[in-house]
N, C-alpha and C positions, 0 to 999 in steps of 0.2 A: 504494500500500500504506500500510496505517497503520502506526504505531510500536508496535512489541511491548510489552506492556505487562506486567512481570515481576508485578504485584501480580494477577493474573487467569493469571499461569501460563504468560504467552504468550510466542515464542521468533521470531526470524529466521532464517533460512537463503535465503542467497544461488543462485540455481538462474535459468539462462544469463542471469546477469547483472549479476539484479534481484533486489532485496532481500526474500521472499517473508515470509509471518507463519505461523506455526504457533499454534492454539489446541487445546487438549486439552478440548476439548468431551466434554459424557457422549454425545454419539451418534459421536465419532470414538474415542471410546476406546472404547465397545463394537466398533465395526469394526474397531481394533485387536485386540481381545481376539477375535473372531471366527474371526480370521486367526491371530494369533501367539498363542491360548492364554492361561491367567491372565496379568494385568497383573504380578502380585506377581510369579511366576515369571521374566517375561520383568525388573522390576528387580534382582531375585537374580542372575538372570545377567549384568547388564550390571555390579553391584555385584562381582560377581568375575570381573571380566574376560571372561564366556562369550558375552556381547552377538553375534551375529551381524551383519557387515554388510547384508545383507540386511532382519534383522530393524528395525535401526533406521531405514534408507531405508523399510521401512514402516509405519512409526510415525512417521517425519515425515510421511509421503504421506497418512497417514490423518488427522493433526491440521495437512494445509494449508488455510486457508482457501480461498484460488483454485484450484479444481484443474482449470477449465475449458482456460484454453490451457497446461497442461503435462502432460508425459506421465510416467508412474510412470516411466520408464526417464529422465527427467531429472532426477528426482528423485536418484535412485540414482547419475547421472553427477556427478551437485553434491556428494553424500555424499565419492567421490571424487575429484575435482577439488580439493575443500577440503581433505581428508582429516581423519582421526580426530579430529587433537588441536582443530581448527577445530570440528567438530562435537559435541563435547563440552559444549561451554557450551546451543547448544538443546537437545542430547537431557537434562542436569541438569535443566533446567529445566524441561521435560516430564517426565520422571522423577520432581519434585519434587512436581511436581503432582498426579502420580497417588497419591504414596502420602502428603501432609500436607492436599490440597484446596485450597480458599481462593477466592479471587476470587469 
């Protein structure tokens, strides 16, 4: 894996094991947005607390780069494994991305 690269938006998350890269690309964040509805909507509710677990497990799963050998349900096992206050710093930074751009 390479090293996330926060100037381009990109975030880590650890999932069985191994240090995975999350990129919020425009084609995975439409596959976000496909799934979980406006982008904006879905940071409102993360910005007030209403963030679903669920929903963030996919929106990492949609901005993983590797998604060849892991399963959306490992994705979502890491989300908890880790839990919340661990997973805050990539979903920020995904989050961040969506709604200032950059890289």
């Amino acid at each position: 894996m390479s090293v996330a690269n926060p100037v381009r938006g990109e975030a880590a998350l650890s999932i069985a094991g191994t240090a995975r890269l999350l990129r919020p690309s425009f084609t995975a964040l439409v596959a976000a947005e496909e799934e979980l509805g406006p982008l904006f909507a879905l940071v409102e509710r993360a910005g007030s607390g209403q963030l679903r677990l669920a929903e963030m497990a996919a929106l990492f799963w949609h901005c993983l780069i590797e998604r060849d050998s892991i399963s959306r349900e490992q994705v979502g096992e890491a989300v908890t494994d880790a839990g919340l206050a661990a997973c805050a710093a990539p979903l920020r930074m995904l989050l961040g991305q969506i709604l200032q751009g950059g890289g």
